[in-house]
N, C-alpha and C positions, 0 to 999 in steps of 0.2 A: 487510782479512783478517778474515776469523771464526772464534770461536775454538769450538770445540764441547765439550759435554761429554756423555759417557757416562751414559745413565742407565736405571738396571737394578733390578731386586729379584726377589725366590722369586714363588711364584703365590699370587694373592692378595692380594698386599702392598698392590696399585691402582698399580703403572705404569703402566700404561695412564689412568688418571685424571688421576695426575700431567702425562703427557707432552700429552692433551688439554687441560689446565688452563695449561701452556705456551702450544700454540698458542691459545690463547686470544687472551692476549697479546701476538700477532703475533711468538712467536718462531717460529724453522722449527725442523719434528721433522721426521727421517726414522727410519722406522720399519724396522730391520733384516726382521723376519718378513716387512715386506709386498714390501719389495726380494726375499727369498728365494722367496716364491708367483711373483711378477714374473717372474724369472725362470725358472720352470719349466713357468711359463703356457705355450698354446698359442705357437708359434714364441720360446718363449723363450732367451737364450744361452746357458743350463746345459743346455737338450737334447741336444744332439748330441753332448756329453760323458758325460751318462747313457747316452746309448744306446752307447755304444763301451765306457764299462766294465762295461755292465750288458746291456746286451745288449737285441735288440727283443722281447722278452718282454713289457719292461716299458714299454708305450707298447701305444697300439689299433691300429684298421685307419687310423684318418684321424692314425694321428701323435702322440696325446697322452699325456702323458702317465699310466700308470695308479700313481696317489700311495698308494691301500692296501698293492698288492701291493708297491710300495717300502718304503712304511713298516713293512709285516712285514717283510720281508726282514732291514731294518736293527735291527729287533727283537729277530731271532733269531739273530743272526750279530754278533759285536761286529766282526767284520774287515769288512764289507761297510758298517756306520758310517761306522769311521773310515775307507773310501773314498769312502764318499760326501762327509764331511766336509771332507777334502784337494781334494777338485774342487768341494764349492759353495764355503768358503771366500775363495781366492783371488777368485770371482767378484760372491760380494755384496761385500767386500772392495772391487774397482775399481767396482764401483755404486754403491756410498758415496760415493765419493771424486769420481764424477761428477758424482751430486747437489749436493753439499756445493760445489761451482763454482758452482752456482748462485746461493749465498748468501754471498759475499763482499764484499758490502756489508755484511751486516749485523753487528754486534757479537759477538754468538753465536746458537750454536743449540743443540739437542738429538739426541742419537742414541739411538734406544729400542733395547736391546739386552738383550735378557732373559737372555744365557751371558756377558754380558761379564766376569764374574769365570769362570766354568767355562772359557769359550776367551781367554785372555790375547792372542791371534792378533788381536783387534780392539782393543786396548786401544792402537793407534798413530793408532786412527784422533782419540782424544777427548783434549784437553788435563786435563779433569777428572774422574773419578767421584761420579753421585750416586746414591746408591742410597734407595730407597724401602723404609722399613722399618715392619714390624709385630710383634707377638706370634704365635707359630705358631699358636696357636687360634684367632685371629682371620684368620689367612687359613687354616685348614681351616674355619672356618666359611663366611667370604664366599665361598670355594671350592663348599662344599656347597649352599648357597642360589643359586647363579647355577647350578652344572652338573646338581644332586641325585647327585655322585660320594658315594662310601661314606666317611668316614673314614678308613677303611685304603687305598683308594683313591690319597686325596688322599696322602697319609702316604708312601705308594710315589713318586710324582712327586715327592716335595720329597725325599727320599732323591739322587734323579736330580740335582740340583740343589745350586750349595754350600753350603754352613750359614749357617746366620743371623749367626753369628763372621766367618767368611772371608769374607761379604758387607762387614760393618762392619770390616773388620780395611785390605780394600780402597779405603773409601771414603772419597777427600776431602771430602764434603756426605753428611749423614745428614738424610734428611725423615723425621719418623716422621709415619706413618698409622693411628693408631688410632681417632680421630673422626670424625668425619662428613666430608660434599663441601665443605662453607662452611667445614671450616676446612683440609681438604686447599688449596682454591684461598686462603685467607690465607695458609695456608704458601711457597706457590708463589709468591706475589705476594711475596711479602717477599725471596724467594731471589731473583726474577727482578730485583727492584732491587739486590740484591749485586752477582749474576755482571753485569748495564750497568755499573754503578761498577769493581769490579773488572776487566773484560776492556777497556775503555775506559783505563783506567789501561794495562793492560798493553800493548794498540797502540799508546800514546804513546812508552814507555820501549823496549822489543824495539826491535832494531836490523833 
């Protein structure tokens, strides 16, 4: 059995780095966002469910779906979120959980989950939290150099987002990321020989 752990941080932080610098070292990542595009790809299992609470507005001639006119929608409307919400949910939710079968051989794995402190609703799926931590400047900055967003911009998105507190208040493994990639992947390399030792321990003793 494998044990997984959660692993999240604000924008910027380099989750995304992190959770590559994992598989690196042959652990398995699944990537919550890419399961949730997955899904609402051409014939994917959340369409048919959009289309019923949202109506065929929001889909073309040939079926697909149109993701702007959603994304405003749920922009403008908090009630039409959190419907959306309640139906992708449950669905990336049993996607996970499909995946995550596949890797029961291994020791652990990783789940990239960017709301996992905002949506507690996933927080069943990971034995552990790690969250990927920075200085707020330092991810409005690397923020600004990779998208050229405004500052105030950036600023409004991480509003959307929990605090840098609740993120750490959350989290069983704190990585800080304030250095460079060579020592984000030392950092990584170091955890990733814990959680073998650790989760290894722990398949032995669980009943």
């Amino acid at each position: 059995m494998a044990f997984w752990v959660g692993l999240t941080g604000g924008i910027g932080s380099g989750k995304s780095k992190a959770a590559a610098e994992f598989l690196h070292l042959g652990v398995p990542v699944i990537d919550a966002d890419a399961v949730s595009r997955e899904i609402t790809a051409d014939n994917g299992s959340a369409l048919p469910e959009i289309r019923r609470v949202f109506g065929v507005d929001f889909f073309d001639d040939e079926g697909r779906l149109k993701r702007d006119a959603l994304r405003d929608l749920v922009f403008r409307r908090p009630e039409a979120k959190q419907q959306l919400e309640a139906l992708m949910h449950p669905l990336i939710l049993n996607e996970i959980r499909l995946q995550q079968r596949n890797y029961e051989h291994k020791v652990y794995g990783i789940i990239d989950i960017p709301l996992l402190i905002e949506k507690p609703v996933f927080s069943v799926l990971a034995k552990r939290v790690l969250v990927i931590d920075a200085d707020e400047t330092i991810q409005i900055e690397r923020v600004r150099q990779r998208s050229g967003l405004d500052p105030v911009e950036i600023k409004r998105i991480m509003a959307t987002q929990a605090s840098r507190r609740e993120r750490l208040l959350a989290a069983d493994d704190v990585l800080s990321n304030e250095g460079t990639i060579e020592e984000l992947a030392a950092k990584v390399n170091r955890l990733h020989r814990f959680y073998q030792a650790y989760f290894s321990y722990l398949s032995r003793v669980m009943p």
